[in-house]
C-alpha positions in Angstrom: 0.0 0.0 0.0 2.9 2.7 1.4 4.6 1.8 -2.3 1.9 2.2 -4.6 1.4 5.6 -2.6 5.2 6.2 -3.1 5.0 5.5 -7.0 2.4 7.9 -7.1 4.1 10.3 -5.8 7.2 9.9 -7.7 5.1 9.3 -11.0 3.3 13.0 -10.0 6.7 15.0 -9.2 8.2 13.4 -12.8 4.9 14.7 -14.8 4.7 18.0 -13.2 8.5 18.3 -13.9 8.0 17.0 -17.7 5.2 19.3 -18.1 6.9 22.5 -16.1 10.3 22.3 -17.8 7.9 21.5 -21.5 6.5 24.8 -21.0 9.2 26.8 -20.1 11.2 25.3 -23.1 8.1 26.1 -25.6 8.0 30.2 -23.9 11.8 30.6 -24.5 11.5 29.2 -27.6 8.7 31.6 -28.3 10.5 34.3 -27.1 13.4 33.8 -29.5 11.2 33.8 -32.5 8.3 36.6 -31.1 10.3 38.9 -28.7 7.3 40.8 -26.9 6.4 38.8 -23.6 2.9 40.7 -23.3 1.7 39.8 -27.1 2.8 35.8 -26.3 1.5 35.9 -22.7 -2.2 37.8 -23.9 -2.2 35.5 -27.0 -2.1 32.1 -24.4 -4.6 33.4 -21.7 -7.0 34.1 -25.1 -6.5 30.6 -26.0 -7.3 29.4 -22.4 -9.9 31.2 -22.1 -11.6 30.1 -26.2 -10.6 26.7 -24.9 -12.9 26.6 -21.8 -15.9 28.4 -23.9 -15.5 26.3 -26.5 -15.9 22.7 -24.2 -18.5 24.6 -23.1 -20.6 25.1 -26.0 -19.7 21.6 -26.8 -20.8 20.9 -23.5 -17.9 19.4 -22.3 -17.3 21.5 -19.7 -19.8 23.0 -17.3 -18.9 26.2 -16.2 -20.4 28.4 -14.2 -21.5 32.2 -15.4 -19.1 35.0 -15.0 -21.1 36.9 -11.9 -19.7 40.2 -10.6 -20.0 39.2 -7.2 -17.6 36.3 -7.9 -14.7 38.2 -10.1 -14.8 41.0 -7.2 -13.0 39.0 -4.4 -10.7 37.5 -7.1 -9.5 41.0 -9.0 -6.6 40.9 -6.3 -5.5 37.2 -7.5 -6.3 37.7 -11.4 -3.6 40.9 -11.3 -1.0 39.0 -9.2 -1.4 36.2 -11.9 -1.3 38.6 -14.5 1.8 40.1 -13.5 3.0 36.6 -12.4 2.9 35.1 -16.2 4.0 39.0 -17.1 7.3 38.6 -15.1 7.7 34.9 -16.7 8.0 36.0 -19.8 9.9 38.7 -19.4 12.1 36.4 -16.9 12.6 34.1 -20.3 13.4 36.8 -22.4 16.0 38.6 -20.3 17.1 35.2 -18.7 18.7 31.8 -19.5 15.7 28.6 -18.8 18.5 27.3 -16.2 18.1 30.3 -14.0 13.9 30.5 -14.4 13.9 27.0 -13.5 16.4 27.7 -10.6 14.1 31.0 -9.7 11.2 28.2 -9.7 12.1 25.9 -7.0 13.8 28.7 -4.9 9.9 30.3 -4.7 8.0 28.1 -2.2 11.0 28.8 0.3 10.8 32.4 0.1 6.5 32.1 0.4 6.5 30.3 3.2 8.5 32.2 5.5 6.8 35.2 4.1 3.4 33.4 4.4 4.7 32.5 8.3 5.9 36.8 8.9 3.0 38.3 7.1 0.2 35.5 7.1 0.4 34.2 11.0 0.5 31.0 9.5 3.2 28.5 10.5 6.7 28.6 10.5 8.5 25.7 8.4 8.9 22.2 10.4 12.4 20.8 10.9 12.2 18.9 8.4 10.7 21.6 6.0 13.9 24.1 6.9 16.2 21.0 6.0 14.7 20.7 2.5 14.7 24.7 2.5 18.1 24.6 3.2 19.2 21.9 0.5 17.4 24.0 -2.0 19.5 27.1 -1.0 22.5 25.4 -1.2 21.7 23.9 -4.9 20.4 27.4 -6.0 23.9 29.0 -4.4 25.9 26.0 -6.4 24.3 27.1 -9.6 24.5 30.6 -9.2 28.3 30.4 -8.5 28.7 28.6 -12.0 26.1 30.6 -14.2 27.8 33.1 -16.3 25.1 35.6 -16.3 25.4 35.6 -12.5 29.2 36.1 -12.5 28.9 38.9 -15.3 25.8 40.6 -13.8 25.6 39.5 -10.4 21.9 39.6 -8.5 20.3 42.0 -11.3 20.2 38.1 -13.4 17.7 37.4 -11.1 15.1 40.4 -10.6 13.1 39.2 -13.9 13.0 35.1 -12.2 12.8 36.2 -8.7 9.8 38.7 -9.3 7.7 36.5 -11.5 7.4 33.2 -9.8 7.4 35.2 -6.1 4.3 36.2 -7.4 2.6 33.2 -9.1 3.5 31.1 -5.7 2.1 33.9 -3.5 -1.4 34.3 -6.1 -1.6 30.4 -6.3 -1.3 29.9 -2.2 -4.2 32.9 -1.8 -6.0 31.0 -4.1 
């Protein structure tokens, strides 16, 4: 039972890493070829959004109206995601897929200590600062060896560090 669990997990962690690192690959390469992060990042949401209409006329989807009393408590979230997917494009334009992907998985650290100072919620377990601290040390390892940190030190990392601060912070208010 504890194994098929485990395999789950593992087989979860491996997709969402496939998929994650997929789409980061497909912006950059997007980038390259269409340099203006705004036109690529309105042309996807307007896809998402004549994706979910669309199974919904072919009733596919249900989905419930757009009601102003719903979008109000939300506008918050939908400008931090904006700017979120904003910043990531602009991360990928400016940055190398290396150092977005680095910015990625340095993210949750920085939320939940800010989530545990500005939130009340709780501070990181033991075992949650050892993980912290063995993503540190990875991101420091790789930072020492990327070129466009050793030729323009922390500035490399506004672009990274300011989008997925704010897609982890939307998606955890969420």
């Amino acid at each position: 039972m504890y194994l098929k669990g485990f395999g789950e997990v593992i087989l979860s962690i491996v997709a969402y890493s496939v998929c994650s690192g997929t789409l980061v690959l497909f912006n950059k390469m997007t980038l390259y070829h269409l340099p203006f992060p705004s036109l690529v990042t309105s042309f996807q949401l307007v896809m998402a959004l004549c994706f979910i209409f669309g199974a919904k006329a072919m009733r596919i989807l249900n989905v419930d109206p757009i009601k102003y009393e719903f979008v109000v408590p939300y506008l918050y979230y939908i400008v931090g995601f904006a700017l979120g997917v904003y910043c990531n494009m602009k991360s990928l334009s400016v940055a190398n897929v290396e150092t977005v992907i680095v910015a990625k998985a340095l993210s949750p650290c920085l939320v939940s200590i800010l989530d545990a100072i500005f939130l009340g919620r709780e501070f990181p377990s033991p075992r949650s600062w050892g993980a912290i601290a063995l993503i540190g040390v990875g991101a420091l390892g790789y930072a020492s060896q990327d070129e466009k940190f050793q030729t323009q030190g922390a500035s490399a990392y506004v672009w990274p560090f300011c989008c997925k601060s704010l897609l982890q912070y939307t998606y955890d208010q969420c």
